[in-house]
ROSE-4610 file (N, C-alpha, C; in Angstrom, 1 decimal, always signed):
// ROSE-4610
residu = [X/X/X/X/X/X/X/X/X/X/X/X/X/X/X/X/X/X/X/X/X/X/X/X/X/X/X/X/X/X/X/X/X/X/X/X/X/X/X/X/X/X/X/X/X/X/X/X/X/X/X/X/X/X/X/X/X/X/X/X/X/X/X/X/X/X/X/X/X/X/X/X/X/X/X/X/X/X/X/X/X/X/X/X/X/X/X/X/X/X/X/X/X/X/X/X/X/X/X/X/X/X/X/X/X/X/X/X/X/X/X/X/X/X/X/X/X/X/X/X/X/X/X/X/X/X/X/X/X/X/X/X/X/X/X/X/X/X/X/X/X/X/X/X/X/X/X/X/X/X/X/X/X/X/X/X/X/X/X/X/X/X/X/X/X/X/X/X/X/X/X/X/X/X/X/X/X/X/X/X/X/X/X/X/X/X/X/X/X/X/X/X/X/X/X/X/X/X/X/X/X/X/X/X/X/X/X/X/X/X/X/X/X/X/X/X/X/X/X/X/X/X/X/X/X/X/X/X/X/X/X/X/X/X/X/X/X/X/X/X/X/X/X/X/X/X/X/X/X/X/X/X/X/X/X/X/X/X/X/X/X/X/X/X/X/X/X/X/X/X/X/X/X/X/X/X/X/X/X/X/X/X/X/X/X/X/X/X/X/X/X/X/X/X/X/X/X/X/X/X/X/X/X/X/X/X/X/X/X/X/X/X/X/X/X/X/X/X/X/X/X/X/X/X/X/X/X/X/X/X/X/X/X/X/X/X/X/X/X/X/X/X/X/X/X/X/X/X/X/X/X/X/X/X/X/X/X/X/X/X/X/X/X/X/X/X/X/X/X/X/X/X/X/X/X/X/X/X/X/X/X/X/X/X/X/X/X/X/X/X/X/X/X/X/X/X/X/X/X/X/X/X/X/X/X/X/X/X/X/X/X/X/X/X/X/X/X/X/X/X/X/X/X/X/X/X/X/X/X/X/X/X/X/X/X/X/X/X]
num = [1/1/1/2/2/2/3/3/3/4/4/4/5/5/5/6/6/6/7/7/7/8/8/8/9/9/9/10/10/10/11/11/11/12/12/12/13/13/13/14/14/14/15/15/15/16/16/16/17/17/17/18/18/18/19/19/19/20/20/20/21/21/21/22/22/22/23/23/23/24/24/24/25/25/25/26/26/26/27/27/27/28/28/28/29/29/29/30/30/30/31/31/31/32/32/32/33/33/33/34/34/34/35/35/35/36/36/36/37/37/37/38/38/38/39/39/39/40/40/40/41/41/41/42/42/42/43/43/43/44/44/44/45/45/45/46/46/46/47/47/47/48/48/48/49/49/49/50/50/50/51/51/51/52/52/52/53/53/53/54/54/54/55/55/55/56/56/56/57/57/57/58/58/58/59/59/59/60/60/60/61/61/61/62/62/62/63/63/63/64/64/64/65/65/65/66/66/66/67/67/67/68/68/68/69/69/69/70/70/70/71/71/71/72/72/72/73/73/73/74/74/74/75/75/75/76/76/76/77/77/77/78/78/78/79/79/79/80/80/80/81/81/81/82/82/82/83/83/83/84/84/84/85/85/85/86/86/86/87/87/87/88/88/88/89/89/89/90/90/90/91/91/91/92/92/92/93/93/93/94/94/94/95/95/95/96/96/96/97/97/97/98/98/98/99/99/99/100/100/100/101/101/101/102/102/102/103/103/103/104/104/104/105/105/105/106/106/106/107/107/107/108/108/108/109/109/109/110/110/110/111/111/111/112/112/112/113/113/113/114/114/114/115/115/115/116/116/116/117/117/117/118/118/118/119/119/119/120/120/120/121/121/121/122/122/122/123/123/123/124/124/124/125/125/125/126/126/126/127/127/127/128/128/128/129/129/129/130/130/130/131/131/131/132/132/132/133/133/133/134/134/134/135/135/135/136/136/136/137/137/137/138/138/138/139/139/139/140/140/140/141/141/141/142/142/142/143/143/143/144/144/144/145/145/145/146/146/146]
x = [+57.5/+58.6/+59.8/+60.9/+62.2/+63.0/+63.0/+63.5/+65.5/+66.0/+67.9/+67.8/+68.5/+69.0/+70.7/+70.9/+72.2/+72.5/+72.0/+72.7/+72.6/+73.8/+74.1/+73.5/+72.7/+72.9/+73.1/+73.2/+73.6/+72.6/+72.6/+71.1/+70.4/+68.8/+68.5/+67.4/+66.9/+65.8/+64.3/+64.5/+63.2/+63.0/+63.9/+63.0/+62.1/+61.4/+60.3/+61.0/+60.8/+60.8/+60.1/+59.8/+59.1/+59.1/+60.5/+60.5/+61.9/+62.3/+63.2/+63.8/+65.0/+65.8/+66.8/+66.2/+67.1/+68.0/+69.7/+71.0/+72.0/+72.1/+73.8/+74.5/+75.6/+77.4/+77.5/+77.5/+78.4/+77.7/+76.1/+75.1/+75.8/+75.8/+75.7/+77.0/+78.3/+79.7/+78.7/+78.6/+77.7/+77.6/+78.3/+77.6/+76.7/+76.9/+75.9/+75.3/+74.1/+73.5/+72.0/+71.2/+69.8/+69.3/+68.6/+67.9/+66.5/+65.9/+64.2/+63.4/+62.7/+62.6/+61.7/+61.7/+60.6/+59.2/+58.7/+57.8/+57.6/+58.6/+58.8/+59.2/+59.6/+59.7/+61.6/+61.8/+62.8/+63.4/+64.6/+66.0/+66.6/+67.5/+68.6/+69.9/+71.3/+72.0/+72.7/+72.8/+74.3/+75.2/+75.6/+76.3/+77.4/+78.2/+80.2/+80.8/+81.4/+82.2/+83.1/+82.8/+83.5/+82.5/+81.4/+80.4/+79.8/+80.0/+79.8/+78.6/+77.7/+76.2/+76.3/+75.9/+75.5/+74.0/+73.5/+72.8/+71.9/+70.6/+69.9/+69.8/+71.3/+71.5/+70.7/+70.3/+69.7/+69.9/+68.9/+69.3/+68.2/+68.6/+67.8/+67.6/+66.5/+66.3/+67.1/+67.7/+67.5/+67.1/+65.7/+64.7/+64.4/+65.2/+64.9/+63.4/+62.8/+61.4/+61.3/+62.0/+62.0/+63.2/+63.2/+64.0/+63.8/+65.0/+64.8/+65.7/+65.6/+65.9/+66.7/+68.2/+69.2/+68.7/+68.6/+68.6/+69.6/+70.3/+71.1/+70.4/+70.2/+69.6/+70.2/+69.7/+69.8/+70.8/+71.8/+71.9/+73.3/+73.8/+74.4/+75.5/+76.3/+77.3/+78.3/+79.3/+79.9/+80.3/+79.8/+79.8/+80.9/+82.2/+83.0/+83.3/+82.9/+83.3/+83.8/+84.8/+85.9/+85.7/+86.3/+86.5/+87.5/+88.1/+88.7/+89.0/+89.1/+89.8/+90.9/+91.9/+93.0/+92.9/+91.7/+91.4/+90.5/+90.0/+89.2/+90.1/+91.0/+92.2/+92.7/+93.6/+94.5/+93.2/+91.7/+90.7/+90.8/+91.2/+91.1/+92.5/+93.4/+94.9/+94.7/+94.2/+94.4/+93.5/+92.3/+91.3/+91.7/+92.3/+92.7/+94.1/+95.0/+96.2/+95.0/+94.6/+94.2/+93.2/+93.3/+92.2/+90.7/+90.5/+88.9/+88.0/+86.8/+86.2/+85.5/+85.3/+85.4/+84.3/+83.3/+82.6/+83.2/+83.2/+84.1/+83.8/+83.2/+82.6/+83.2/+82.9/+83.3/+83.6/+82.3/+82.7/+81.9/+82.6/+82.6/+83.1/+83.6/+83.9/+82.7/+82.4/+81.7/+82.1/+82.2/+82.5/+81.6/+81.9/+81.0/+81.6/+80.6/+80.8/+82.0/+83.0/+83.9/+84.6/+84.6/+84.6/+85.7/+87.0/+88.5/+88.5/+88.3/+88.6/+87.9/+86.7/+85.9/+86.7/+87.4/+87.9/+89.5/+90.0/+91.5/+90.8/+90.1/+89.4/+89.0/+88.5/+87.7/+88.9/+90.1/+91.2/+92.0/+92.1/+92.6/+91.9/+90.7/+89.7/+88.7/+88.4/+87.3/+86.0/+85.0/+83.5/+82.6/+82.8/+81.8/+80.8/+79.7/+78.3/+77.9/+77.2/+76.3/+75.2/+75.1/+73.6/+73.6/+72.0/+71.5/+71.0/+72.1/+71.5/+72.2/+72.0/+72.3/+73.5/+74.8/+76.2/+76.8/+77.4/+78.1/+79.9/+80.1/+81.3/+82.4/+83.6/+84.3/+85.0/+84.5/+85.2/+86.6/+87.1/+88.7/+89.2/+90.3/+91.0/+91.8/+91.4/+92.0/+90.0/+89.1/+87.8/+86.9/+87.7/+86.8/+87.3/+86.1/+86.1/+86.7/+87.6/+88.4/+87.6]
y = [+57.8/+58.0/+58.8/+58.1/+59.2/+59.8/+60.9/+62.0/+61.6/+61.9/+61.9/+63.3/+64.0/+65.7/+65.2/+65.0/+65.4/+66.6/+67.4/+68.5/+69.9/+70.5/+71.6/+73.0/+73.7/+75.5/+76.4/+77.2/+78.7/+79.2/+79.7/+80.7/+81.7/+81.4/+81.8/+82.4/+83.9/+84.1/+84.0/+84.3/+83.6/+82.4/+81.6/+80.0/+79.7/+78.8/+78.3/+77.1/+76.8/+75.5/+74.3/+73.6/+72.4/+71.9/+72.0/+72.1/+72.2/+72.8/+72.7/+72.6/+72.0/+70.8/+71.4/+71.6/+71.9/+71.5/+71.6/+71.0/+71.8/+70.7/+71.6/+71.4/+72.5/+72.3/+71.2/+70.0/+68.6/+68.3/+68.3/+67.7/+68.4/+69.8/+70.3/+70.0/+68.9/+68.7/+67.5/+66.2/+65.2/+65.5/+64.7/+64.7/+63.4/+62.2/+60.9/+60.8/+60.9/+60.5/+60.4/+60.0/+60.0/+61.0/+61.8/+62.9/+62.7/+63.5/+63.4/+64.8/+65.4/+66.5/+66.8/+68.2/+68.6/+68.0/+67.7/+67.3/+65.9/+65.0/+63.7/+63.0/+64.0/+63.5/+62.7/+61.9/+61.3/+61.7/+62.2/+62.5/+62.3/+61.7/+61.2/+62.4/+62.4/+63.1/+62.5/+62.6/+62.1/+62.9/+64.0/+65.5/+64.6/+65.8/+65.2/+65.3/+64.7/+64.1/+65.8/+66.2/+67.2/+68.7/+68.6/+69.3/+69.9/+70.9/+71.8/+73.1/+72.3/+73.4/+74.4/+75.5/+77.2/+77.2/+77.6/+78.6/+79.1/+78.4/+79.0/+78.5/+77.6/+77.0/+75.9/+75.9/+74.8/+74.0/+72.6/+71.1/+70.6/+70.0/+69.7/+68.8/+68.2/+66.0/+65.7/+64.9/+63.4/+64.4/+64.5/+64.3/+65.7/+66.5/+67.8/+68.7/+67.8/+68.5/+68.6/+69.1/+69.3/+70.4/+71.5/+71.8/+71.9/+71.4/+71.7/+73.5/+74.1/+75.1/+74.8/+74.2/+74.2/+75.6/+74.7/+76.5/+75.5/+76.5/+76.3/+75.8/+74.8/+74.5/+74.9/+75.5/+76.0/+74.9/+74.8/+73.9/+74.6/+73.8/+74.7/+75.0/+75.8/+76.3/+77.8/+77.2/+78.9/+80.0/+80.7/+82.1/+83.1/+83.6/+84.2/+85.6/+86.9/+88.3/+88.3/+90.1/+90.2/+91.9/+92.2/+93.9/+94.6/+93.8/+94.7/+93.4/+94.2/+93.7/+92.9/+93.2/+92.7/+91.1/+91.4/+90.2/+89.4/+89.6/+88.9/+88.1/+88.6/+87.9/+87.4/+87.4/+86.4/+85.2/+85.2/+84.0/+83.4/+83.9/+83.2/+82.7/+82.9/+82.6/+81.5/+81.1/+80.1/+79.0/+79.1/+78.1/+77.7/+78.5/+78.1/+77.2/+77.6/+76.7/+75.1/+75.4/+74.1/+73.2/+73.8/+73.3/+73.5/+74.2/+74.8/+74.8/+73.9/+74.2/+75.7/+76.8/+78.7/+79.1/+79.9/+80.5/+81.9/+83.2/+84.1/+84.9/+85.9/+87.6/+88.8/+89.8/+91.3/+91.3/+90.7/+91.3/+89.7/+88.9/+87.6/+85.8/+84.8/+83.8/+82.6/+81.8/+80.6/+79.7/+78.3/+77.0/+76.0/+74.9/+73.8/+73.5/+73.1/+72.7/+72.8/+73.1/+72.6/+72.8/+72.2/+72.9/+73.3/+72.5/+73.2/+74.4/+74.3/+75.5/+76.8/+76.4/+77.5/+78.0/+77.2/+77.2/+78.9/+77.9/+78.6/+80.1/+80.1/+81.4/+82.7/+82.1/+82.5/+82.7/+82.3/+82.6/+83.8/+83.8/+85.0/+86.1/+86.2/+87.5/+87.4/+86.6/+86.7/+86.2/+86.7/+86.7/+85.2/+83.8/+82.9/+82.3/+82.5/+82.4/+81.0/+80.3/+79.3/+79.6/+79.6/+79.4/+78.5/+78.3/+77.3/+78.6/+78.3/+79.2/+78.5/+78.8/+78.4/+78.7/+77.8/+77.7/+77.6/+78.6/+79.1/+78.7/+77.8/+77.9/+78.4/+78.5/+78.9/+77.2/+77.6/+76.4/+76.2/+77.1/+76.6/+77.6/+78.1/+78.6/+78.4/+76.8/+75.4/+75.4/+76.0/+75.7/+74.4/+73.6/+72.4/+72.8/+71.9/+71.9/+71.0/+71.0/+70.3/+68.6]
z = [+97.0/+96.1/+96.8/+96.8/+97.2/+95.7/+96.5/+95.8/+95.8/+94.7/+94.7/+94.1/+94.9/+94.5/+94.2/+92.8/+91.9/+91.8/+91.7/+91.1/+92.3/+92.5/+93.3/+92.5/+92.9/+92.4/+93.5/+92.9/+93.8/+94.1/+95.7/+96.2/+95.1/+94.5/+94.0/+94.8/+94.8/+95.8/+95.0/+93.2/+92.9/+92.7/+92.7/+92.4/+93.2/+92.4/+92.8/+94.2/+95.0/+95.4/+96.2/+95.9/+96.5/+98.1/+98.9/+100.0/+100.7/+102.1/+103.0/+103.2/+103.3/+103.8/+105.0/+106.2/+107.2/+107.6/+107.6/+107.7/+108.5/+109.4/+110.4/+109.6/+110.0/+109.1/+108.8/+110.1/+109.4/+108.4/+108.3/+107.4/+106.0/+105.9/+104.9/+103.9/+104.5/+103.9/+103.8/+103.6/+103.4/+101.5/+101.1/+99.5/+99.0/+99.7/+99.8/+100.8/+100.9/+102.4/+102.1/+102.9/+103.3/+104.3/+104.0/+105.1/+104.8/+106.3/+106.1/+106.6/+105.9/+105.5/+107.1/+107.3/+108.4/+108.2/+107.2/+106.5/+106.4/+106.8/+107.1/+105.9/+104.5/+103.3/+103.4/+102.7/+102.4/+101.0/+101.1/+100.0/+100.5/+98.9/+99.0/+98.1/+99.3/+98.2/+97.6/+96.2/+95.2/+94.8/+95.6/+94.9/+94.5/+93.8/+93.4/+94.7/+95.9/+96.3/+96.9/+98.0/+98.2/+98.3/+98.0/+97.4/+98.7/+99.4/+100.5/+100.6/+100.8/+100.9/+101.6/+101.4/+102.1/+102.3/+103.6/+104.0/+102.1/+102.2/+101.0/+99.6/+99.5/+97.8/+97.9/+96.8/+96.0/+95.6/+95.7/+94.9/+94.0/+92.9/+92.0/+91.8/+91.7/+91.4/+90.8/+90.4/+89.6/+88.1/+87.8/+86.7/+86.6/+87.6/+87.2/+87.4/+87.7/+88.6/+90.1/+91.1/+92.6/+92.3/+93.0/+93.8/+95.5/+95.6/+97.5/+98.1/+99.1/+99.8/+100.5/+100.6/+101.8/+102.8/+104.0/+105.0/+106.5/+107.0/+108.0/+109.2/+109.3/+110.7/+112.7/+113.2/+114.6/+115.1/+115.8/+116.3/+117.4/+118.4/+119.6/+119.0/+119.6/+119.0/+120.7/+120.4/+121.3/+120.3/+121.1/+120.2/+121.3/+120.5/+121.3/+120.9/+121.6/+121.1/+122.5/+121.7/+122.4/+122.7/+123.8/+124.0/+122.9/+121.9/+121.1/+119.9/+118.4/+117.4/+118.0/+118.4/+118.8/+119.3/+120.8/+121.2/+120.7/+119.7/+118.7/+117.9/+116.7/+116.5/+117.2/+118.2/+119.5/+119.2/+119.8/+119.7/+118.3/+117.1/+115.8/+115.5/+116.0/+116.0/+116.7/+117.9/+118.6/+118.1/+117.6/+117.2/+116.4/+115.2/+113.9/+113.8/+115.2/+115.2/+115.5/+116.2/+116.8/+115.6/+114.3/+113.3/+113.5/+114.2/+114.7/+113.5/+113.4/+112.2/+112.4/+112.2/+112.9/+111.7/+112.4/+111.7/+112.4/+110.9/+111.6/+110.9/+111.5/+111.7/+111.4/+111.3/+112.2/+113.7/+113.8/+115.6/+117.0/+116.0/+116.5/+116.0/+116.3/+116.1/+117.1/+115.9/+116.4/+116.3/+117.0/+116.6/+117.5/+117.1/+118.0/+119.4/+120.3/+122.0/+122.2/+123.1/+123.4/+124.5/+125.6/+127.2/+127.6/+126.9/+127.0/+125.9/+125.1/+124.5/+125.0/+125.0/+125.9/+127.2/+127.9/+129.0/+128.8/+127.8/+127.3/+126.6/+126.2/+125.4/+127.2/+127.7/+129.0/+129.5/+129.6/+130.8/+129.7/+128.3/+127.8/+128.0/+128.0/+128.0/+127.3/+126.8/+125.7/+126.6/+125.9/+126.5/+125.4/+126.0/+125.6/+125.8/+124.8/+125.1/+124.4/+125.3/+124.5/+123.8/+122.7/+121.7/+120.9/+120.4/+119.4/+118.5/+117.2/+116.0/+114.6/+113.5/+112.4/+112.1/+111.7/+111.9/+110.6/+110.8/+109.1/+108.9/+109.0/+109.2/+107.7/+107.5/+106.7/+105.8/+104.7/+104.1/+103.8/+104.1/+103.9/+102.8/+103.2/+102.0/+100.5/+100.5/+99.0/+98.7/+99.8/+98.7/+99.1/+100.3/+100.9/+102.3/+102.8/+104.5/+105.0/+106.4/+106.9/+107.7]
């Protein structure tokens, strides 16, 4: 039986839930799609059209008996800190001109691969690192992702 998760909720830490659903950024903008669970299970989403998952929130069947666990899945990413506030901003001024989909910190900015930008970041001063970790990006300040 495949499962259809209609309905969005908000990170609850007691619910009960049924299972997983590990999702990079792009996955987690996806409001129709087919995924298959760590578990090899198959859902389907039908969210409203615009409908941008977090790290933790919850989906609900069809029928109202499943909920699933959105959790941020690992996936690569550069991760850019700076010797000072200052040069941390100059790094978020430039990504942001450029439309940078930016996950953005205290005392760091992430985004996905990118060998020129990496490049232009590295000749201002900034210190960038490659990792594989779970990618939080910022949805936009209208409330959707670019």
């Amino acid at each position: 039986m495949i499962l259809t998760f209609t309905k969005h909720l908000p990170a609850n830490p007691d619910a009960v839930v049924s299972l997983a659903l590990p999702m990079t950024a792009a996955d987690r903008t996806r409001s129709r799609h087919r995924f298959e669970t760590d578990a090899g299970e198959v859902v389907h989403l039908r969210l409203p059209r615009g409908t941008v998952l977090r790290d933790r929130d919850l989906l609900q069947s069809e029928d109202g008996s499943c909920l699933v666990l959105v959790t941020a899945k690992p996936e690569p990413v550069l991760t850019v800190r700076a010797s000072s506030p200052l040069l941390l901003m100059r790094a978020a001024y430039h990504l942001g001109n450029r439309h940078v989909v930016l996950e953005v910190a205290d005392n760091y900015l992430r985004f996905s691969p990118d060998s020129v930008l990496q490049g232009m970041l590295e000749k201002i001063g900034l210190e960038v690192t490659q990792e594989v970790v779970p990618f939080q990006p910022e949805n936009g300040a209208y409330g959707h992702s670019h």
